[in-house]
N, CA, C and O atoms as a CHARMM CRD file, in Angstrom:
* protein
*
   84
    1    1 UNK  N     -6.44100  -1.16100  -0.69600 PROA 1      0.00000
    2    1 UNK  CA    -5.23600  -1.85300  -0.22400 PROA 1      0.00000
    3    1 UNK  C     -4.28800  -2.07900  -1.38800 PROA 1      0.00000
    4    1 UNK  O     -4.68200  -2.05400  -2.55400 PROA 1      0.00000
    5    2 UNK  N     -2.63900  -2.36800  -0.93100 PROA 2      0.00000
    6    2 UNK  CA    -2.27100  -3.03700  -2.10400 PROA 2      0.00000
    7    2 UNK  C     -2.49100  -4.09600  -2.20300 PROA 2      0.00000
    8    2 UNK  O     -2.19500  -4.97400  -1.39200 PROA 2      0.00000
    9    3 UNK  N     -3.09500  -4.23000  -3.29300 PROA 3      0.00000
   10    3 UNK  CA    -3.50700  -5.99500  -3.82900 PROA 3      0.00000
   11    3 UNK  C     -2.89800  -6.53900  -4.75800 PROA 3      0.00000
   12    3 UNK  O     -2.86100  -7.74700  -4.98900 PROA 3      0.00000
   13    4 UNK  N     -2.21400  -5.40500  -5.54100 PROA 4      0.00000
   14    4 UNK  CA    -1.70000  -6.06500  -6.60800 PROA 4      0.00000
   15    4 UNK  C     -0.13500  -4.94100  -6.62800 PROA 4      0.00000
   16    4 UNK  O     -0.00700  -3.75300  -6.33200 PROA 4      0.00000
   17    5 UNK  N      0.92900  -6.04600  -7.14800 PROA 5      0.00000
   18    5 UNK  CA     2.02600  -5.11200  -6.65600 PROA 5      0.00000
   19    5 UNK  C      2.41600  -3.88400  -8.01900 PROA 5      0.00000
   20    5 UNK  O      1.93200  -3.92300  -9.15000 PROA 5      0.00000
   21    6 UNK  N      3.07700  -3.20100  -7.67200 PROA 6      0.00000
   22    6 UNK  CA     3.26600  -1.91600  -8.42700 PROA 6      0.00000
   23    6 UNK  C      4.47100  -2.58400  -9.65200 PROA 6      0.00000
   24    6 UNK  O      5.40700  -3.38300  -9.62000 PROA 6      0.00000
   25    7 UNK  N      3.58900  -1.45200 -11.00200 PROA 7      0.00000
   26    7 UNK  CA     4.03800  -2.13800 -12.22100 PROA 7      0.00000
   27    7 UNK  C      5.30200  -1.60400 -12.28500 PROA 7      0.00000
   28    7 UNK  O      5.67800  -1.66900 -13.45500 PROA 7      0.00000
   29    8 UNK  N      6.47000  -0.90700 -11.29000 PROA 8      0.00000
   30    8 UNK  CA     7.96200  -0.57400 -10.74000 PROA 8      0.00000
   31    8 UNK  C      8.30100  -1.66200 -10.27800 PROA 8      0.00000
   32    8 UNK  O      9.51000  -1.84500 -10.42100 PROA 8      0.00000
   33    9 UNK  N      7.49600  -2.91500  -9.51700 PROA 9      0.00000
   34    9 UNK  CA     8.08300  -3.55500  -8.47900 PROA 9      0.00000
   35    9 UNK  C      8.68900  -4.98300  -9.71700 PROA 9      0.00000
   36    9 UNK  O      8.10400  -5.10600 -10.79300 PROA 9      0.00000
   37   10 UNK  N      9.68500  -5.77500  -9.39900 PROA 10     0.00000
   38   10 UNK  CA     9.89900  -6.89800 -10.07100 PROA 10     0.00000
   39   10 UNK  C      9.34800  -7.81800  -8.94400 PROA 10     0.00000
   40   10 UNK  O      9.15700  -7.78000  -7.72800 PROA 10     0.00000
   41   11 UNK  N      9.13800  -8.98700 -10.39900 PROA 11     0.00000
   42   11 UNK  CA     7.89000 -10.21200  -9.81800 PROA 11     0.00000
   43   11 UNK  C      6.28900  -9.86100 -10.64000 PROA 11     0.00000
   44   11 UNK  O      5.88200  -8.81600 -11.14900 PROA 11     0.00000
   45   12 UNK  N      5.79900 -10.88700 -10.53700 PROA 12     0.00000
   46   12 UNK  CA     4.73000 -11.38500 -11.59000 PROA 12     0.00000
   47   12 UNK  C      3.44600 -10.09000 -11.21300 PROA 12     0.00000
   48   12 UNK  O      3.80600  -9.44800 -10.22600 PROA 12     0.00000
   49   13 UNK  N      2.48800  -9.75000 -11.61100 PROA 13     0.00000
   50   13 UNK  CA     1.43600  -8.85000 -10.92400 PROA 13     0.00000
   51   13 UNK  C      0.26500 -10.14900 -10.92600 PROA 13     0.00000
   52   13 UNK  O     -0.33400 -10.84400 -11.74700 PROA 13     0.00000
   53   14 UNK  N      0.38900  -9.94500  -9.16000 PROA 14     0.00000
   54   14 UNK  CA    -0.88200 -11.18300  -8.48800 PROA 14     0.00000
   55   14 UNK  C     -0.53100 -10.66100  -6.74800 PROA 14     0.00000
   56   14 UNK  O      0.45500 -10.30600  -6.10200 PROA 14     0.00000
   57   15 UNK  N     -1.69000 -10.83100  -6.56400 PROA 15     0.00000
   58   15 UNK  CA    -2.19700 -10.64300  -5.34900 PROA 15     0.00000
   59   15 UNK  C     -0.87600 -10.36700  -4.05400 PROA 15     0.00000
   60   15 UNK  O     -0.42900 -11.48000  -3.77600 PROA 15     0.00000
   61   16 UNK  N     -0.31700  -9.50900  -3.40700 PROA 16     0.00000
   62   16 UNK  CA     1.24300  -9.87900  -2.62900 PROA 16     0.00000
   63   16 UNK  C      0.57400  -9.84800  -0.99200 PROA 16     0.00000
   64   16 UNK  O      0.36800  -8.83900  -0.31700 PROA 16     0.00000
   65   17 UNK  N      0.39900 -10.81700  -0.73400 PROA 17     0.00000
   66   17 UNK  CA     0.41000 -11.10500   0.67900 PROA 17     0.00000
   67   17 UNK  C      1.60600 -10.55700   1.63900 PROA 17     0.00000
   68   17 UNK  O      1.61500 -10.52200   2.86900 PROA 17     0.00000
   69   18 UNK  N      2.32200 -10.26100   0.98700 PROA 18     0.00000
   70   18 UNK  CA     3.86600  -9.02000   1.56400 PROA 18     0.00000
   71   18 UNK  C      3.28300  -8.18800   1.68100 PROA 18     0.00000
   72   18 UNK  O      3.37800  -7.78400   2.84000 PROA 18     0.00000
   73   19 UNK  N      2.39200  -7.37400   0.86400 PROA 19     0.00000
   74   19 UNK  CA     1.70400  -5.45000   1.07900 PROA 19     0.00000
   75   19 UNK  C      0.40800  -6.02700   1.64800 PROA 19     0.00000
   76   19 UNK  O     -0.19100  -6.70100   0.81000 PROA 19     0.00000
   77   20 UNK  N     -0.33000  -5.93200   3.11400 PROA 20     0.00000
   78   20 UNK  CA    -1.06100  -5.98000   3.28100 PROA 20     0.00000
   79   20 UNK  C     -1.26500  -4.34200   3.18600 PROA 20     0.00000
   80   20 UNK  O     -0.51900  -3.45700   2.76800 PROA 20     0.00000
   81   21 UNK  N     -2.85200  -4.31100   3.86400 PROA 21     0.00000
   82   21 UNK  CA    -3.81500  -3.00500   3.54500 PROA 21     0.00000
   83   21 UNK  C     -3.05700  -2.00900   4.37500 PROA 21     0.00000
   84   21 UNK  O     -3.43800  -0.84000   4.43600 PROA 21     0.00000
């Protein structure tokens, strides 16, 4: 799943309840 958001995306890298599986 995404669990952790993509090191492209802005915002912190932790868990994104926005990208579920």
């Amino acid at each position: 799943c995404a669990c952790i958001w993509p090191a492209s995306a802005p915002g912190p890298t932790a868990p994104s309840p926005l990208r579920p599986a």
